[in-house]
Every structure is written in C-alpha cells, then in structure tokens.
N, C-alpha and C positions, 0 to 999 in steps of 0.2 A: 292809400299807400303812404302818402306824408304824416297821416295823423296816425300810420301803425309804429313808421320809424321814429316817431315822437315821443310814443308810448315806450319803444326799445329804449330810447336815450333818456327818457326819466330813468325806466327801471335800472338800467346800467348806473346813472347817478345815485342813486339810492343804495343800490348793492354797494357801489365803493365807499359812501359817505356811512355806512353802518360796518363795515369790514374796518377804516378809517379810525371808528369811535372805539371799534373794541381792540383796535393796536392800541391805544393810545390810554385802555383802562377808563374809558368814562363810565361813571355810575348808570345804574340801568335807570333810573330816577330823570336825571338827565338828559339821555339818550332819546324818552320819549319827548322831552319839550325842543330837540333840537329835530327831532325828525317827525315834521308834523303831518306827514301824509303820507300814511303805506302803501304798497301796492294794491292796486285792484283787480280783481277777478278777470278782467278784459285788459289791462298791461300786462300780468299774467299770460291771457292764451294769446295775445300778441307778441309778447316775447318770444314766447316757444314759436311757432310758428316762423319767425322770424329769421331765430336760426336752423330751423328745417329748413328752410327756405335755402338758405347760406350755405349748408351745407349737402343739401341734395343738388347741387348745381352742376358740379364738377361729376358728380357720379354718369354713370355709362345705364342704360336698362338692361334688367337682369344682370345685375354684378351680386346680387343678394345683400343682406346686411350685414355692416361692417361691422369689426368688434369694436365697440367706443371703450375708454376707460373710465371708472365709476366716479371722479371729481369731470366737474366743469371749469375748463380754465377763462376765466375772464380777461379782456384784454388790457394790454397794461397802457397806458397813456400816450399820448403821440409825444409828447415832448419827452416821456423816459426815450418812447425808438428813437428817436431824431438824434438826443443824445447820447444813446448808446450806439446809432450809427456813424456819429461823433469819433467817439473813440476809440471802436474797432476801424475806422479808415485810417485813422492816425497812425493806431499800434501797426496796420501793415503796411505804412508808409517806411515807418522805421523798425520792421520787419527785410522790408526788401532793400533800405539803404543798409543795412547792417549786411547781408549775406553777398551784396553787389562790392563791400570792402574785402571779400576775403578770394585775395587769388586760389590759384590751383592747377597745379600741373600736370599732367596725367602722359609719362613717356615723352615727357623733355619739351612736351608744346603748351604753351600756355592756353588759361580759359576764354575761348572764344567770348563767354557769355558776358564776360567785362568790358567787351567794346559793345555790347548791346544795352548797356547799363541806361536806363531809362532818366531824363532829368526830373528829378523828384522838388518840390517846392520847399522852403524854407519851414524848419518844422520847430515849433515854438518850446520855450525849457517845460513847459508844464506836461504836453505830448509827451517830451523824451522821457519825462522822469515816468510816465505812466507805462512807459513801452517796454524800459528796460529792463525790469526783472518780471518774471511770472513764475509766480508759488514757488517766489523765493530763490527764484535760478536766475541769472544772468541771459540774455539772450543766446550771448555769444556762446555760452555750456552750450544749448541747447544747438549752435549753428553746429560746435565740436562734435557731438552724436552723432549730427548727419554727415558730417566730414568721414568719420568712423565708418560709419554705414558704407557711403560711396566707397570706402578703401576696402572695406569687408570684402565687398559684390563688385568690387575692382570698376567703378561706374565713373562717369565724369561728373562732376561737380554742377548743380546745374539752380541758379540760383530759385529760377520760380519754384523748383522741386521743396527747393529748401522752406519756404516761405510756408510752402502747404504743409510741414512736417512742422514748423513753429507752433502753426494755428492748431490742427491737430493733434499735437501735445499740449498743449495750452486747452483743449476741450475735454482731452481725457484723463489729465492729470488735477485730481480734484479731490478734496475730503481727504488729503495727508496720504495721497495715493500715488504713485510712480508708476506709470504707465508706458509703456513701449512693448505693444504688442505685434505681433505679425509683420514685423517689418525685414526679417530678413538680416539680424543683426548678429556678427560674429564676435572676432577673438578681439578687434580692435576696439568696435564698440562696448564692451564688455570690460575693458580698460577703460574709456571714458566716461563710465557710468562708473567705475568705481572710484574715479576722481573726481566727481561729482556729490558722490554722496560719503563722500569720507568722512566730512567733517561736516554734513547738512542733516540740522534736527528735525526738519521738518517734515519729513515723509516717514510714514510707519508700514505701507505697504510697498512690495517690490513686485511689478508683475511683468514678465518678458515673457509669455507664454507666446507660442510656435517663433520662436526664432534658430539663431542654428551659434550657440556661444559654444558651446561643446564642454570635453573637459575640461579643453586650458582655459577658456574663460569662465566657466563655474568657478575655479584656485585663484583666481584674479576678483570677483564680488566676492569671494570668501576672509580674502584678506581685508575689503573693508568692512565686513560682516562684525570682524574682529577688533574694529574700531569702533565702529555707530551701533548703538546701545540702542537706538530707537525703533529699528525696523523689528517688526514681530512676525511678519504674515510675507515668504516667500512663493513664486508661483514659477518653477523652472520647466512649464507642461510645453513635453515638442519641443527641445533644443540640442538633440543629439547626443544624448548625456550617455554614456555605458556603461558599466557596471561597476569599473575602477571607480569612474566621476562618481558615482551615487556613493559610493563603498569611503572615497575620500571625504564626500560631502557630512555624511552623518558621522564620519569620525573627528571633522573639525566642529558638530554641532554638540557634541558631549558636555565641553564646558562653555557652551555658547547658552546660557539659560536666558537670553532676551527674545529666542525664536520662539512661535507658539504656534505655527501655522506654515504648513510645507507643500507643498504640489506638486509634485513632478510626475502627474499624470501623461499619457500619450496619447493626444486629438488623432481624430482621423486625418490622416494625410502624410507631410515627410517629414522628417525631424523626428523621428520616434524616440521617447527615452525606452533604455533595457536596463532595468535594475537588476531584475533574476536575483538568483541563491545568494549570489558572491556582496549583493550592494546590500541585502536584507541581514546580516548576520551583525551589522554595526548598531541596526536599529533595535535588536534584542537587548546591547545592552543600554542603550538610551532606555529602553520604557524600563528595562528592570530597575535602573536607579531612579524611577520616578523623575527625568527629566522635564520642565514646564512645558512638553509639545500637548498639544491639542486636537490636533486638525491632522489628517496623516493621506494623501491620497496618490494612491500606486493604480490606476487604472491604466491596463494594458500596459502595461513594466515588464512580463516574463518571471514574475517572481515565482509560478508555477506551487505545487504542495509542497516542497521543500523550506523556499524562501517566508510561506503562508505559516510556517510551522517557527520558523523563528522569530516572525511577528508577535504568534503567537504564545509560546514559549516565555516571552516579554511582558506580555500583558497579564502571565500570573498574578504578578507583586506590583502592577502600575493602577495607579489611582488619578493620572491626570487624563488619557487619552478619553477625548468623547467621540471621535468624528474617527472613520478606516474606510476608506476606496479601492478594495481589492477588485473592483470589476474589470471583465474581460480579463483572465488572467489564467485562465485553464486551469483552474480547479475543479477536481471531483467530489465522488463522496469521500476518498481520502482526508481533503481538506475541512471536509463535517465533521467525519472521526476524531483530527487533531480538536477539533471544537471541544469536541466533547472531552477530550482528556484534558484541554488547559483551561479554560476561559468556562466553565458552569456558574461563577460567579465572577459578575466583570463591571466595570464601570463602564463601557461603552454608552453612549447615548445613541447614535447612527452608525449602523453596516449596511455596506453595501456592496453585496455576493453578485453581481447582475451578468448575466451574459455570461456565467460561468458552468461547466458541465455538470451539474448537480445530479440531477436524477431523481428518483424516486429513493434511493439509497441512500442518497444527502438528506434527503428530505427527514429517511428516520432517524436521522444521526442526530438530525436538527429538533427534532420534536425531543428529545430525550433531554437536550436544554431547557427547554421549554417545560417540561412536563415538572421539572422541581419548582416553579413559581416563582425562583429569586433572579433570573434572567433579566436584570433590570432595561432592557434594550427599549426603545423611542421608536426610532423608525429603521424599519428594516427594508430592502432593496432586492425583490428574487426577480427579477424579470429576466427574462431570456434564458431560464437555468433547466429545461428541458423536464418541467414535471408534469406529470399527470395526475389523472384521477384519483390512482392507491396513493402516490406520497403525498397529495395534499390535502387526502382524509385522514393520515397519521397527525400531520403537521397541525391543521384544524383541531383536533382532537387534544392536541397540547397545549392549543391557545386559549382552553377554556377555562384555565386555572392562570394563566397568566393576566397580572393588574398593572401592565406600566407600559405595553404599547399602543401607543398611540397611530401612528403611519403604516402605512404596509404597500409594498407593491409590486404586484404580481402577473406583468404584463406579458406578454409573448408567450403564455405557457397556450397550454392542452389541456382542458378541464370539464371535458365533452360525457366522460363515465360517471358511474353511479356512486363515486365518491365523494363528490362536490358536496352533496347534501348536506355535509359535516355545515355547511355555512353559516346556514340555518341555528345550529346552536352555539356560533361562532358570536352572531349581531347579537344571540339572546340573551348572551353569558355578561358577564362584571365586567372585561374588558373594554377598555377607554378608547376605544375606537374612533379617530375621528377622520379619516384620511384612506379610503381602499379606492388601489385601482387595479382592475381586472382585465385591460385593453386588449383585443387580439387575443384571448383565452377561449377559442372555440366553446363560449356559453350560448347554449341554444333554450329555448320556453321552456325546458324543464328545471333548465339549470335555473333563469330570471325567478320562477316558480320560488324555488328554494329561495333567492334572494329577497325576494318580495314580504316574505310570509318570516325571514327575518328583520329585512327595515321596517317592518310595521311596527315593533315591538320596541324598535332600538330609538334611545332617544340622543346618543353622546354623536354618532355618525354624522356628520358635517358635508363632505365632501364624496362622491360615489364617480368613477370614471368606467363607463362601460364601452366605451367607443370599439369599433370594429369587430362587435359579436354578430350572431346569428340571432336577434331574441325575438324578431317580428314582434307583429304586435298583443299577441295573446302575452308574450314576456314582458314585454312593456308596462303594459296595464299592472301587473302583478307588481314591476318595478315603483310604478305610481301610487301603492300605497304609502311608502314614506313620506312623512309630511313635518320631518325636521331640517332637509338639506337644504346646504348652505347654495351648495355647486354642483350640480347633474352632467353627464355628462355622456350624450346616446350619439355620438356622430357615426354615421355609417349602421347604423342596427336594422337595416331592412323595417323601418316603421312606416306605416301609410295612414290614409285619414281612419280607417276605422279603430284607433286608440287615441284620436285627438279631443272624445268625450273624456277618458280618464286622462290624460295630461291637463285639461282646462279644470277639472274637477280638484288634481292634485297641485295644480296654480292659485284658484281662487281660496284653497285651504291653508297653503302655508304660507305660515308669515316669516320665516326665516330663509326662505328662496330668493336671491339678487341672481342668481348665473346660472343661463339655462343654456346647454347648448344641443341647437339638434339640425346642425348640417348632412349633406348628401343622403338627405330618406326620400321620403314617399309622399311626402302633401303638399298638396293644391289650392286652389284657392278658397273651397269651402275650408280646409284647414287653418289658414291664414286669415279670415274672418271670426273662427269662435279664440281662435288662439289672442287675436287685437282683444277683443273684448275680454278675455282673463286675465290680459296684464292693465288694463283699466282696471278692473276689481283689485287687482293685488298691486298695489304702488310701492310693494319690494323690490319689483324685479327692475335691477338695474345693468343687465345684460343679456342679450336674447341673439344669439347666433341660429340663422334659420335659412341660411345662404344657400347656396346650390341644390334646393329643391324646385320640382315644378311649380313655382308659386309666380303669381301675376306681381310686376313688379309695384301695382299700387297698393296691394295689400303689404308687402314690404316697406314702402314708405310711410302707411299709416303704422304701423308697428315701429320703425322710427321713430317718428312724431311722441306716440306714447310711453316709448321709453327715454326721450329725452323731457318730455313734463315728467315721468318719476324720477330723473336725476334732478330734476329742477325742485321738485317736492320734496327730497332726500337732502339737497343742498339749503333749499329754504327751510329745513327745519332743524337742521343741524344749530343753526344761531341760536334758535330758544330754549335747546335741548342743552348747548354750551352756558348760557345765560343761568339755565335752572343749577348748572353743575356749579357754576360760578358763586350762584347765592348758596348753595352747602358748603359749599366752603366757606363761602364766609362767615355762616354761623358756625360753623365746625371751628375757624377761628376763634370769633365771639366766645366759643364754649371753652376755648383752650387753658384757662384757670382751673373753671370743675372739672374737666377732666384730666389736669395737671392733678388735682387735688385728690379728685377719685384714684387716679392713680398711684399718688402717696400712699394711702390708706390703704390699696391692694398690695404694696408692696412689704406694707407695714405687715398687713394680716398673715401673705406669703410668709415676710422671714418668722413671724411668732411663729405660723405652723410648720416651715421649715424645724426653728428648733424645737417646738414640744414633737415632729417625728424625727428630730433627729436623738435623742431623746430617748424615746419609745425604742428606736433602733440600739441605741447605749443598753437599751436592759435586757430587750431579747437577746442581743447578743450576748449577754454576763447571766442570763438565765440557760443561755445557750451553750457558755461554756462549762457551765458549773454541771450540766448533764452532760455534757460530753468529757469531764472528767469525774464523774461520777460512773460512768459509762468505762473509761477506761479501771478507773479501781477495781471496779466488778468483770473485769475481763481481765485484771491482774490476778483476781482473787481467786477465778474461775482458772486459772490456767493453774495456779497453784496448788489447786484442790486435785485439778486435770493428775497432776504430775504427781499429789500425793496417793492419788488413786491408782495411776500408774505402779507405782511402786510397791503398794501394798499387794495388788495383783502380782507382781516380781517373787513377793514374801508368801503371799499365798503357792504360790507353784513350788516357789522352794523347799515350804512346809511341806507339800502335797507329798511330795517324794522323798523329804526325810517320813515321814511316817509311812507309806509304804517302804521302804527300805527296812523298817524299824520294825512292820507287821513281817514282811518278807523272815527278818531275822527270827522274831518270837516261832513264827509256822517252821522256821526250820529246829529251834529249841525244843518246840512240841513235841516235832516229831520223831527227836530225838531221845524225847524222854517217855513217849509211848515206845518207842525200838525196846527203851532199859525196862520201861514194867512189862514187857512182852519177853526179855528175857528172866525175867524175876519172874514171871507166871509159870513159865517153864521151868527154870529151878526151883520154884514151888510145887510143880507138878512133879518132877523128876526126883526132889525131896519128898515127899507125900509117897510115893512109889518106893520109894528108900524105908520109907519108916513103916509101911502096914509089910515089908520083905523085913525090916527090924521087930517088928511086934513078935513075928514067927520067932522071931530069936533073941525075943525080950530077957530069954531066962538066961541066955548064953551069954547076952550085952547089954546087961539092964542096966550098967553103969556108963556104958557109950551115948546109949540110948537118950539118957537125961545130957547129957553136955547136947546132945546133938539138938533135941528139943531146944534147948535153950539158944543157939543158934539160931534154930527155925525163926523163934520168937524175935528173936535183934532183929533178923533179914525183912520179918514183917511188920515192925515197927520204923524201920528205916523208906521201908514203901512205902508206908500211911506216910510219912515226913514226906517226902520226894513228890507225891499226890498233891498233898496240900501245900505244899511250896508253888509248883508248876499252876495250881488253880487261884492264888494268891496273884501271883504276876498275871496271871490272862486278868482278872478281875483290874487289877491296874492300867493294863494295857486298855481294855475297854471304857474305862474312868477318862481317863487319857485322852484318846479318841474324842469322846462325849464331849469332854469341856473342849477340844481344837476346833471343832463342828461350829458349838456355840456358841463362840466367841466369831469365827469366823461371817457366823450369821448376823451377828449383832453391827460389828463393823460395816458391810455391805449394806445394812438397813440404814445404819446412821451417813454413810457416804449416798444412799439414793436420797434421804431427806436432803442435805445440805446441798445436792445438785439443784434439786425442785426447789430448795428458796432462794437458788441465785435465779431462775430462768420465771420464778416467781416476780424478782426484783426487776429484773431487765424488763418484763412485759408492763 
C-alpha cells in the first residue's frame, strides 16, 4: 500500500512538473533532459487504481455508474488551498464586519441583530484592500441590493443573510457577467442595480431571470440601459413583465443599437412574462430596420398566431436575427402558413417552434419551406408540436433537398405509422446532419429498422438520442449498425442481454464513440462482463452510463476502473498530440517567408489574371454592344420596311377599288352602247323594211329613194365609228388592268425578298 501511494505521488509530480514546462513554453529538446524518468506501466495501473479506489469509497451498492466528466481534474497544491483558505476567511471577516455597520429599521424598532454583532479580530490593510471590491463593485453596492431585496419582500435586515448573498454574488458574477437570479427582487432592487451599473463598464451581461421587477422596474434598468453602452446580452425571463412592459421595452430598444441579446422567456413557475399581440408589434419594426438584435426568446409570452405574424412580418427585410424562441406559445398550423408567406428566405440560424400545436397541417406548411432548398436554417426545435406519421413523411420528404441543417429535434411526438420510413432517405441524402433526437417518439423495431439501415450509410450524424422508445432489442441491433457516433443515446428502450453481442461489436468498431448511454434496460451481469471487455478494446469511450439496470455492483465498478484508465490514456496523450501540434507550428512559422513569398506571387499571378479577364470582359462586352446595336438597326429597319409595307397594302386596297369602280363604270358605258347599236339594228331593220316598201315605189320615189340611201349609208358608217371606238377603250381598259396586276406583283415579290434578308441578317 505505501509503495502504491508512492508510485501516486511520483506520477502526480511528474504530471504537474510536465503541465509546469509547457506553461512556461520549454522547448521539447529541453523538456526531455529535465524529465528524466517517465512513467511506468505499473505507476500507470497504480495510479488508476488509486483513484478508483478514492473514489468508489463514498459510493452506496447498487447506486449504478455515475456520469464523470471527460477531463481529470488534478489537485491543486496544499499551499494554493491553505492560501486560498486564507483569503476567503478574510474576505468573510470583512464581509460580516461590513454588513454588522449598517443599521435598519423595520416599523420604528431597531435591528436586533446589531447587538449580536460578533467581536471580529483586528483585520490587517492588505485583507481590507482584497475584501473591498469584487468585479469591480464596492461591497457596500452589493450590501445595498440586499437592503433593496429585504425592502422588496418587506423582510428584516439580517446580517448573516446578507453575508451569504455577498458570497453568492461574488460566485456567480463572473466573465463580465451580472448575475442576480431567483432572488425575489422587485421595484427597489431594480433601482439599485441601476445605480449600480450606470456608470460601471465592466459587466456586458445583465441576468435577473425569475425575479418579480415588473413594469416599473423594467423603465427604471431601461434608463440606465440608455446610459451604459456596454451591456449587450439582457435576460428579463419570469419577472412579471406584461404587455405594456414588453410593448415599452422594445420601443426604448429601437435606437438602443448596443443590445444584441434579449430573454424575456417565461420558466415554469410565478413571475410569468405576457408579451401577446400588443408587446410583439414594436419588435416588427426593430427587425424591419435591421436593428443589431441577435438572440430573440419569447417562450411561453402569449404571443399566440397574431403576435408570431408580426415577428414575422419583420424578418422579411432583417439580416441580423440568428436565434427566435417561440416555444410553448400556441401556435398552429396557422403560424406554418404565415411561415410560408413571409420568411421562405430568412437568415435565421435557430427556431425553436417546441411545444406548440402544430400538427400534421404545420408540418405541410413547413415542408413547402423546405422543399425550395434555400431555407438556410441550423437547427430547428419541433418537440412536443403533436405530429405524426403523415406530417413527418411530408416534412422528411422536404429535407432531402435541403444542405444547411445541421440539428433537429423531434422529441414528444407520435411516429409509430408507416410514414417514418421517409427516415431512411433522410440519413442517406446530402444533408449535414449531425445532432437528431427522436426521445418519447413512440418508435418501435420497425421504425429502429428504418433507422438503422439509414445510419449505416450516414457518415456526417454525430449524435443520435433515442431515449424512451419502444425499440427492444431486435431495433437495437439494427441501431448498432452506425459506427460514426460521437453520443448514443437508448435510456429506457426495453433492451436486454440478447443485443449486447451487437452493442460490444458496434463498441469494439468505432473509433469515434466517447458517450454511451444506456440506463434503466435489461442487463445483467453477463452483460456487464462482454460490455467491460469492449470498452478495453476501444479506449474512446470516455462516458458509459449503465446505472439502474440489474447489474452486480462489481461489474459496475470494473467498468469504472476502465473507463477511468481511458480518461487517463485520453489525458496522457493529449500532451504529445499538443507537442506534435506545437512543432507544426513551428515550422509552419519557420516557413512564414516562403509562404509570405508564394503568396506574393499568387497575388501577383491573381491581379495579372484579374486584368487580362477583366480585359476579356472589356471586349465581350464592346462586341456585345456593337450587336446589340447592330440588332437594334435592323429592328429600326425592319419596322420601317414593316410600315412601308404597311402602306403599300393601304394603296393596294385603294387601287383595288378605284379600278373596280373604273370597270363598274366601262360595264356600264358598254352597256350603254350595246342599248344604242341594238337601237341602230332596229332602225336598220325598220330602214331595210322602208326601202325593199321603197323599191315597190322606186319609179314613183326614185329621187327620195337615193337621199334616203345615202342616209342609210352615214347611219352605218357612224355604227362602224361607235364599234370601233367602244372596242378601242375595252382594249385599253384591259392594257390597264394587265400593267396594275404587274406591277402590283412585282412589288410584293420585291417586299418578300427584302423581309427574308433582314430575318436572313438577324439569324
């Protein structure tokens, strides 16, 4: 036993003397001639052992395995505790002489507790100076808070109270952080903290989550809000704020551009905030003007589909919001609808819809964002939103064209039907999946089936959380094909020893498995023996919850044991793995000239081919415009042909109808002068009849007779004239005709050629 606790206290020296060297940047050259003897194989399993030992002491049997966290902390020296015991006795020496100075009355009677006043010992300058401020505040602020407090909550003054309200501000006020949570803090305290940090640069965060400051004290930190430029990140969650308060607060954060980060969420319990419709209609116009917020969280506020819609509304034209907390807030598929009408393209990185009435009807509302690809969303939040089987084979079905989420989670639902299946092409698809959890999703072995026969394939999935399904172990096994996860996670899945072949099998395989968790199942101690021996084979696993099963409590402490040597082998190798990372750097230094210089050179080659394409773009485009105004010439020329074509068609019609009009009149001339030789045929004929009645009486009128011939003779040489006149004019008239025809034809000929070499030119 002494020469094991020997072996501990070398290896402890040695750890701190090589932690030591690489504070302090010793060359790794070095480091070996100053540390001349490493650990051995047997300091090693004594060590470990050691603190098994140490640490199984206190445990109870059958309490099952605790969850450890993945660093080992080493202890730090007795002279740091002694002197850090030192100094926190000091500071609550003058802690409680400080708060034993400040009377208080409470209804006219003085504070008892000042005649109890403890004689405290003579406290030296260097104590006081260490006592007096913490992160930058005065004590005495700090006794003021509580003074506020007690006058809030109407309570007597009570000094030890106070003393514990010091220290615990003093533990949780940390990293530029303002801390006063859960204390029950109203309208006065809320006045003391803003005289507090009026003019104090040193805190960036403000968190008073569950207290009871209300309106008037929200108008009271808003006016120092308006002062201190530094705080960025408010958290007003649970302090009775209503709708006015919210409705006031985002109208003084308009020209407040140093806030990035807001909460006014509502925890379970009293203090509720209600933002509803009325508080939401300010914050429409914050995101429309691209206000600097970031961070936005309304959980359980009342802001209901109305309020959900002016948010949204907002976030059309907003480019900064990444983070929205609408959970618990009664929403339906209405509030999927507005999705879909405002926000198809959004910057959001995290929503979080949880615990809100969705349905299967949200679910299509939501898949129809999805289904366009440009949904840029990270991680999205559907737990408790009442879906099933049909809406999250819609949903699935839209996630397979989607490349930017990463988280999902989909716990409390109902996903027992024959829709789950989608899953399957979910893990197989391009999506960057690295975060699903599915807890409480009534999945039974058919459904694990589907998941199974997708994790096999999927290599980006990281993290998988199945807890409180139905999967038994036939699902199990199926789950156990993945052999990329980071963090499993079966508590409560009805598993027994007959799938602790495939768990040890899907142990001893992957090498990226640290965290396995498989509380409240089915195995015993033959499980707790092949499962010890597979986390020896695989010295990833740096987490193994195996608690509250029928397991013998010594198989649980050998399972301890070996997962404290893989933290110890995880820890020991992180130094040479840090060591290796150290020497690339340093040549990557070393190289920092050549590749200053290589870099020149790329810069150099860039801007030449910058300008020979920018260049290239100079001429296509001047090649480009010279046809696009070449293009318009011939579309000038082409309209003017259009129009001269136009026209001539105008002249044709015109033509058309002065020449019929022109024949109309000749047919009526004809006919006119066919009427007069049809009455000249008849007084030809009627003359003719006159003269064979004259011949009978040639001897009685042989002297009429000749005048009257001679007559004959005019009458029928004026008809031959009148003949040949009237067949004169038709022969013109038809000449006429002929050349209108032909000309007309010629033109039409010459206007289809000159169409076809513009439509020639253009092609």
């Amino acid at each position: 036993m002494q020469r094991t606790q020997s072996n501990v206290s070398i290896l402890n020296a040695w750890f701190n003397l090589e932690k030591a060297l690489i504070d302090a940047q010793v060359p790794e050259n070095e480091q070996v001639t100053i540390i001349s003897r490493p650990p051995t194989s047997k300091m090693m399993r004594d060590y470990s052992n050691y603190h098994s030992q140490q640490r199984t002491q206190p445990l109870r049997p059958l309490t099952g395995l605790t969850r450890p966290s993945t660093a080992i902390t080493m202890k730090k020296p007795i002279e740091y505790q002694e002197k850090t015991a030192t100094i926190q006795q000091s500071q609550r020496k003058m802690f409680r002489k400080k708060v034993n100075q400040r009377p208080f009355k409470k209804y006219g009677f003085d504070n008892i507790h000042i005649q109890k006043e403890e004689q405290e010992g003579e406290i030296s300058e260097e104590e006081l100076n260490q006592s007096t401020v913490i992160h930058t505040l005065d004590v005495d602020q700090i006794i003021d808070l509580y003074h506020s407090k007690c006058r809030d909550r109407e309570l007597e003054y009570q000094p030890e109270h106070a003393v514990l309200f010091i220290e615990k501000f003093k533990k949780l006020c940390v990293d530029e952080q303002f801390v006063c949570e859960d204390n029950q803090l109203g309208l006065e305290s809320a006045k003391t903290v803003r005289d507090i940090l009026l003019y104090n640069n040193h805190f960036s965060t403000l968190r008073l989550a569950r207290n009871a400051i209300g309106d008037e004290g929200l108008v009271e930190l808003l006016e120092m809000l308006k002062v201190n430029k530094n705080i960025v990140h408010l958290d007003f969650s649970s302090n009775n704020i209503t709708a006015d308060g919210a409705f006031y607060l985002f109208n003084e954060l308009i020209p407040l551009h140093s806030i990035i980060s807001i909460e006014l969420s509502s925890k379970d319990g009293l203090n509720r905030n209600k933002v509803s419709v009325k508080g939401c209609e300010p914050i429409e116009t914050i995101l429309k003007y691209n206000h600097p917020l970031q961070f936005l969280g309304l959980r359980g506020t009342s802001i209901q589909n109305a309020g959900f819609e002016c948010i949204l509304s907002g976030l059309q034209t907003n480019n900064t919001l990444a983070y929205l907390n609408v959970s618990n807030n009664d929403l339906n598929e209405e509030a999927c609808n507005y999705m879909v009408q405002y926000i198809s393209n959004c910057n959001l990185v995290e929503l979080d819809l949880s615990y809100n009435p969705l349905g299967n009807n949200g679910m299509d509302y939501l898949s129809r964002i999805f289904d366009k690809g440009s949904f840029m969303l990270r991680k999205l939040n559907l737990a408790g939103c009442e879906i099933k089987s049909l809406g999250i084979l819609k949903f699935f079905q839209s996630l397979a064209v989607n490349r930017f989420l990463e988280r999902l989670i989909l716990d409390e639902n109902h996903f027992s039907g024959n829709g789950f299946n989608e899953i399957e092409n979910v893990l197989t698809s391009r999506i960057p999946l690295t975060y699903l959890s599915m807890a409480k999703c009534s999945i039974n072995a058919t459904g694990a089936d589907f998941i199974g026969n997708g994790v096999e394939r999927n290599r980006t999935l990281k993290t998988l959380i199945l807890r409180d399904n139905r999967l038994t172990d036939a699902g199990a096994e199926c789950v156990f094909k993945g052999l990329f996860f980071e963090k499993l996670d079966l508590k409560r899945c009805n598993l027994t020893d007959k799938c602790v072949l495939g768990l040890c099998s899907m142990i001893k395989q992957s090498t990226q498995l640290t965290t396995l968790l498989l509380p409240d199942n089915g195995f015993h101690d033959s499980s707790g023996i092949v499962i010890c021996e597979a986390i020896r084979v695989n010295s990833s696993i740096l987490n193994l919850d195996i608690c509250e099963n029928p397991l013998s409590y010594k198989y649980i402490d050998q399972i301890n044991k070996v997962i404290e040597s893989n933290r110890l082998k995880y820890e020991l190798d992180r130094v040479p793995m840090y060591k290796r990372e150290i020497v690339k750097l340093n040549n990557i230094i070393q190289q920092k000239p050549t590749l200053e210089k290589d870099q020149n050179e790329n810069q150099q080659k860039k801007a030449r081919s910058l300008q020979t394409l920018e260049k290239t773009i100079e001429e296509k485009n001047r090649v480009k415009i010279e046809q696009i105004q070449k293009t318009t010439d011939m579309d000038a020329r082409l309209q003017q042909i259009q129009q001269q074509s136009r026209q001539m068609d105008i002249d044709k019609i015109k033509f058309d109808n002065e020449s019929n009009m022109h024949l109309i009149k000749m047919d009526d001339e004809i006919n006119d002068y066919q009427k007069k030789m049809s009455e000249c045929h008849q007084v030809i004929t009627r003359l003719e009849k006159e003269i064979r009645g004259l011949k009978d009486q040639r001897h009685v009128r042989k002297g009429q007779s000749d005048s009257r011939l001679e007559m004959l003779r005019q009458l029928n040489r004026a008809e031959e004239r009148a003949l040949q006149r009237a067949e004169m004019e038709k022969k013109q008239l038809e000449e006429r005709i002929k050349a209108m025809s032909g000309k007309e034809s010629i033109t039409s000929r010459r206007k289809t050629k000159q169409l076809s070499q513009i439509i020639q030119q253009k092609q």
